[in-house]
C-alpha positions as CSV (number, residue, x, y, z in Angstrom):
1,X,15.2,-17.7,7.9
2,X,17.4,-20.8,7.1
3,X,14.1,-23.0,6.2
4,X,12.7,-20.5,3.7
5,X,15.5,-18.2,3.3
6,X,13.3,-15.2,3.5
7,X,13.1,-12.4,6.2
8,X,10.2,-12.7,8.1
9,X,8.7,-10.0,10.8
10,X,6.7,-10.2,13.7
11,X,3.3,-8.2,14.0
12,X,1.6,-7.2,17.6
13,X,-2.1,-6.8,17.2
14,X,-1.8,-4.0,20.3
15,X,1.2,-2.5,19.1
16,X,-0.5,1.0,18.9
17,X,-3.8,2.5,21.0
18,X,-5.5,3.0,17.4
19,X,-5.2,-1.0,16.9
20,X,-3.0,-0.3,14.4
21,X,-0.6,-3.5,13.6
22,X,3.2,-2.8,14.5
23,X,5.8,-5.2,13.3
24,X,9.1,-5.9,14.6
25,X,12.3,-8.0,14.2
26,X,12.9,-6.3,12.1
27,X,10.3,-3.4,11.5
28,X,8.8,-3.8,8.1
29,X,6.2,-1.2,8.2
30,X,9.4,1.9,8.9
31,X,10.9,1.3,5.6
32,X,10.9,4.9,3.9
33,X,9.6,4.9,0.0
34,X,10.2,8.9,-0.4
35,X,14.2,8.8,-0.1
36,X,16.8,7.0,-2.6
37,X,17.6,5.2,0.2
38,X,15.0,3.5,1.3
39,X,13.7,2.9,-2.5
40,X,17.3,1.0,-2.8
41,X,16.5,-1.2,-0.2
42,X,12.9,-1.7,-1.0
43,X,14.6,-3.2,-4.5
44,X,16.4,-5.5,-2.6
45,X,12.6,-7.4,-1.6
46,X,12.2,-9.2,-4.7
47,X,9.2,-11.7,-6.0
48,X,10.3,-15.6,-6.8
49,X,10.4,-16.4,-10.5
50,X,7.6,-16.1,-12.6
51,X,6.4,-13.7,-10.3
52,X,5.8,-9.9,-9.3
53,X,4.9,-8.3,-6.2
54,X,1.5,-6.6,-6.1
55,X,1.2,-3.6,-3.8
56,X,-2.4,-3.0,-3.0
57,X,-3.0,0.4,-1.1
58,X,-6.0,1.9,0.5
59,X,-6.3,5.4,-0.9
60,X,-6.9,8.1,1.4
61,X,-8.9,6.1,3.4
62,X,-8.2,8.3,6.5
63,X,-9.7,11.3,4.9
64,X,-12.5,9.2,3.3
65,X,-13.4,7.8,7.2
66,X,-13.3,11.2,8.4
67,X,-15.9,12.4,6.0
68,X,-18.2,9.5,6.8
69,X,-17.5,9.8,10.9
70,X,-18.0,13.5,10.6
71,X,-20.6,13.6,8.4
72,X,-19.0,16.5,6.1
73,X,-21.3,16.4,3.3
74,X,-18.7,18.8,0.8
75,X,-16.3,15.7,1.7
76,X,-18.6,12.7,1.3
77,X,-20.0,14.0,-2.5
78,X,-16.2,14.7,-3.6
79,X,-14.9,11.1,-2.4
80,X,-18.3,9.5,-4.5
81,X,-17.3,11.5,-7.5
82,X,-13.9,11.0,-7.8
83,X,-13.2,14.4,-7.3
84,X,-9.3,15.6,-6.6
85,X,-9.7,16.0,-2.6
86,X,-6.4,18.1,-2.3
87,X,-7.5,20.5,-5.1
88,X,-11.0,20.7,-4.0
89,X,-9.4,22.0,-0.2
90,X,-7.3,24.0,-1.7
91,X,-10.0,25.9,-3.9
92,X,-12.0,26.0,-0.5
93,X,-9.1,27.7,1.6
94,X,-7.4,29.9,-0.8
95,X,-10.5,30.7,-2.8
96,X,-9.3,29.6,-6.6
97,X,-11.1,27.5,-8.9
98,X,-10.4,23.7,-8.7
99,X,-9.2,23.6,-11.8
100,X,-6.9,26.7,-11.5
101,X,-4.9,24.9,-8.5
102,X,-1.5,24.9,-9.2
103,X,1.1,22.5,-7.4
104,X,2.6,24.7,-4.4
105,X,-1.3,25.5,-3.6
106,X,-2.1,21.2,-3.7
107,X,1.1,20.7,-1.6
108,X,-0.4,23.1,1.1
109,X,-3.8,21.9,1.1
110,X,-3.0,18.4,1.6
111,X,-0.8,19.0,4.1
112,X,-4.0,20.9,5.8
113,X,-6.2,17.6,4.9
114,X,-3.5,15.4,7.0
115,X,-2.8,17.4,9.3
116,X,-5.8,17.7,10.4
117,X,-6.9,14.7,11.2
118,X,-3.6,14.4,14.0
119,X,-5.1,17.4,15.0
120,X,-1.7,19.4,14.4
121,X,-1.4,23.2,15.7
122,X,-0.8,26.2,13.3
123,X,2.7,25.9,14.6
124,X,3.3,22.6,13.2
125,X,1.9,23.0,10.3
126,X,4.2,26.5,9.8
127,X,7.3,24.3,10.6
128,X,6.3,21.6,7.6
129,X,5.4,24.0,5.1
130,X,8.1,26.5,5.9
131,X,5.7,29.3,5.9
132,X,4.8,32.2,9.1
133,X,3.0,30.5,11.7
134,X,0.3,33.2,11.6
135,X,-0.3,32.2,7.9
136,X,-0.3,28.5,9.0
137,X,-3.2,29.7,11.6
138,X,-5.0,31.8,8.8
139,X,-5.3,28.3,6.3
140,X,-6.4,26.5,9.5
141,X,-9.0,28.5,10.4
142,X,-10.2,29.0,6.8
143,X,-10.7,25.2,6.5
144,X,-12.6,24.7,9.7
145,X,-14.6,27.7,8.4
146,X,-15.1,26.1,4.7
147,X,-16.0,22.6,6.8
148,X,-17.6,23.7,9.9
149,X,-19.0,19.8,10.7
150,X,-14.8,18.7,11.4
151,X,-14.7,21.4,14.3
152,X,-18.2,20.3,15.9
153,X,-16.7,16.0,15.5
154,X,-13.5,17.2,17.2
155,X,-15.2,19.3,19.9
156,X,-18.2,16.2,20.1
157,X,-15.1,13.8,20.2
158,X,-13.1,15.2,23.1
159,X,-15.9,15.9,25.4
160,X,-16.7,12.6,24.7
161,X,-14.0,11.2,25.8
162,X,-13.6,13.4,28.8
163,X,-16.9,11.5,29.8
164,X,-15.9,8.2,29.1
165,X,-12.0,7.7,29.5
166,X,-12.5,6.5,25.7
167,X,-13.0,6.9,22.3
168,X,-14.6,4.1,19.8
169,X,-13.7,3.0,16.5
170,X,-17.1,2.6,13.8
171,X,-17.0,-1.1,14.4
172,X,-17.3,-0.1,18.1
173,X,-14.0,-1.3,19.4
174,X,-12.8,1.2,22.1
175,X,-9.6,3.2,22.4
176,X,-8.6,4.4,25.8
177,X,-7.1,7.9,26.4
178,X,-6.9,8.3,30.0
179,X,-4.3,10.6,29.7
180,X,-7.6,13.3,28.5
181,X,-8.0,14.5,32.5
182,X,-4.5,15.0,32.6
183,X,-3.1,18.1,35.1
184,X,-0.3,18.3,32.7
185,X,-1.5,20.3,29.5
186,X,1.0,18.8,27.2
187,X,-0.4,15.3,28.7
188,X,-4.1,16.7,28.6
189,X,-3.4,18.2,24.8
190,X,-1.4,15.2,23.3
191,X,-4.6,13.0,24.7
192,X,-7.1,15.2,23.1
193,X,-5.2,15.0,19.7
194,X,-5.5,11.0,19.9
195,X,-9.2,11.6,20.7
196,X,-9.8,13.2,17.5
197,X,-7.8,10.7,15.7
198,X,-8.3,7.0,17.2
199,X,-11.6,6.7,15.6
200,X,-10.3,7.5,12.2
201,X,-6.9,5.5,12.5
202,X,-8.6,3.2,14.3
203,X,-11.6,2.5,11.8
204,X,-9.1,2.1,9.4
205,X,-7.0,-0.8,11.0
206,X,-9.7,-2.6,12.0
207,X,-11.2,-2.2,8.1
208,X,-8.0,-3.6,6.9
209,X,-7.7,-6.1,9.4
210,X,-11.2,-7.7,8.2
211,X,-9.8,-7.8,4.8
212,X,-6.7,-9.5,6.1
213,X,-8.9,-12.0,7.6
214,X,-10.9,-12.5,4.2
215,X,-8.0,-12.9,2.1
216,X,-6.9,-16.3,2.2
217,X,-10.3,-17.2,1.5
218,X,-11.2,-15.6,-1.3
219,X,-7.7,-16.1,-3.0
220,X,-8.1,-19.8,-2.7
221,X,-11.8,-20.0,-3.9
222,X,-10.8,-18.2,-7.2
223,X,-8.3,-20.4,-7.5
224,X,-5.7,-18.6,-7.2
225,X,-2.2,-19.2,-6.1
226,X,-0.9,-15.3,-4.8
227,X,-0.4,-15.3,-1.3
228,X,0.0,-12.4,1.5
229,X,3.3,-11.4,2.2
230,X,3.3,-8.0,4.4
231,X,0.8,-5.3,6.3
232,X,2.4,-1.9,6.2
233,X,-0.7,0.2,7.5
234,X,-2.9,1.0,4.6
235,X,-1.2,-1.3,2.6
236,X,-1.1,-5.3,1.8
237,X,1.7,-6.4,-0.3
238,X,1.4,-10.0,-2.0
239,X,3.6,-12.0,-4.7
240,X,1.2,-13.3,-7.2
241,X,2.2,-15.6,-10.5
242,X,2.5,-13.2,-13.7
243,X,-0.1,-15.3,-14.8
244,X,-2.5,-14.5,-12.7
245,X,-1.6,-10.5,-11.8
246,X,-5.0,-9.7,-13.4
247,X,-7.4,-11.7,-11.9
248,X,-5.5,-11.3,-8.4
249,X,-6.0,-7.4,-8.8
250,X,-9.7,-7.9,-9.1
251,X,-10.0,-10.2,-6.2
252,X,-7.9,-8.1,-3.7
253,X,-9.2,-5.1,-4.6
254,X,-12.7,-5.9,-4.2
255,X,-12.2,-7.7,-0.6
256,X,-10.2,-4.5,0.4
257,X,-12.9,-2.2,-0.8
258,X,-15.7,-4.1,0.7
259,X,-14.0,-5.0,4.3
260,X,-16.6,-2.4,5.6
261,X,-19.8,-4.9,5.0
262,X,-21.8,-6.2,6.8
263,X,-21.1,-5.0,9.6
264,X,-21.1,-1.0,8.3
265,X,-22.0,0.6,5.7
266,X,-20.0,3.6,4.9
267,X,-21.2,6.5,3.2
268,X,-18.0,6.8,1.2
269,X,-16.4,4.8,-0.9
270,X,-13.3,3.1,0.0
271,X,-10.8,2.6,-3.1
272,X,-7.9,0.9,-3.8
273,X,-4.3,1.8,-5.6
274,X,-2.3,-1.1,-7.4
275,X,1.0,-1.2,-8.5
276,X,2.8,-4.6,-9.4
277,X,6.9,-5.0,-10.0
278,X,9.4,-7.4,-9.9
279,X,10.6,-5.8,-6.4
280,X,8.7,-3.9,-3.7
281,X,10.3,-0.3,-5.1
282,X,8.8,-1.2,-8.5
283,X,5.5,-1.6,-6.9
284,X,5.2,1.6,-6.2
């Protein structure tokens, strides 16, 4: 932009049937952080002087929102202790003590944990773990077997939305999935998938979105000069003065945590991870 020489996206509030923000022109939120690529040009977004960027990231807050939708007790006591979520699957699907999980065995069972929740088939999960596909199908079913409550929401969620046309979010904003009556059983299938997963995604853009919407607010009553840059999902990204970086974590981290209130009161915590550099790369 010639006024502020900055770049500067666009977000559509309905870019997504979850509600989940999309941004454009050019796409922010699609900027990868796992390749050397994309962590070269995520250097190039740098803070002014005398300042550093401050990455503020909801932490498994997908997994956290299905314990509380679901109900999955084993899942809601691990989040409030601040136990290791990936081990704790792990030691539930492959039958080894949590404290005897070693790395390949995490990789898998977080990949179960996500996978999950998009409701992804023993064949996909095969393909991203490079492993047989009736191996894949033997982890699945231990894990609805080890957390019999996810099977009953997903099987509660779609007839649900058979009924209805719809699924809601916990605030009670609905997502429609017409597409659930479908003839066509890759139509019919890809619909029940975003059954099971609106209300999570969903719940979890409209919990970021309150803290958005709190923000400014809370910022400017502490006195406090960061301000909001960019929305990448779970994420808010601000550039705060170095002076400040403390304070600012404090306040942003306790809006974010607390978006929930009053409106619902979840039976998980919600947490936050910070990270603060002079570019977006070092954030991380």
């Amino acid at each position: 932009n010639p006024s502020t020489g900055r770049v500067h996206t666009s977000y559509s509030m309905a870019g997504a049937a979850t509600g989940r923000l999309s941004s454009t022109d050019p796409n922010l939120q699609n900027i990868p952080i796992r390749t050397e690529e994309g962590r070269k040009i995520r250097r190039a977004f740098i803070a002014a002087p005398n300042h550093k960027l401050l990455s503020a990231d909801y932490s498994q807050i997908e997994l956290r929102l299905l314990a509380h939708i679901a109900d999955i007790g084993v899942l809601r006591d691990a989040f409030k202790k601040g136990t290791d979520i990936h081990a704790l699957t792990a030691s539930q699907v492959f039958d080894v003590e949590p404290n005897n999980v070693d790395p390949l065995i995490r990789r898998r069972a977080k990949a179960i944990n996500f996978g999950i929740i998009y409701g992804q088939s023993a064949f996909g999960l095969a393909n991203q773990l490079n492993i047989p596909q009736k191996e894949a199908k033997k982890y699945i079913d231990a894990y609805f077997e080890r957390y019999p409550g996810i099977a009953a929401y997903m099987d509660r969620t779609k007839d649900f939305a058979r009924s209805h046309g719809f699924v809601e979010t916990i605030f009670g904003r609905r997502c429609h999935v017409t597409s659930i009556a479908d003839k066509n059983a890759a139509r019919r299938n890809y619909a029940e998938r975003q059954a099971i997963n609106a209300p999570i995604q969903g719940s979890a853009a409209d919990i970021i979105k309150r803290a958005m919407i709190r923000m400014p607010a809370a910022l400017a009553n502490a006195e406090l000069g960061a301000k909001m840059l960019l929305q990448v999902h779970d994420e808010l990204l601000f550039e705060v003065p170095e002076a400040e970086l403390d304070r600012t974590i404090e306040v942003v981290s306790a809006i974010m945590e607390w978006a929930a209130l009053p409106a619902r009161e979840l039976q998980v915590p919600l947490t936050v991870d910070v990270g603060c550099g002079k570019n977006w790369a070092e954030a991380h």
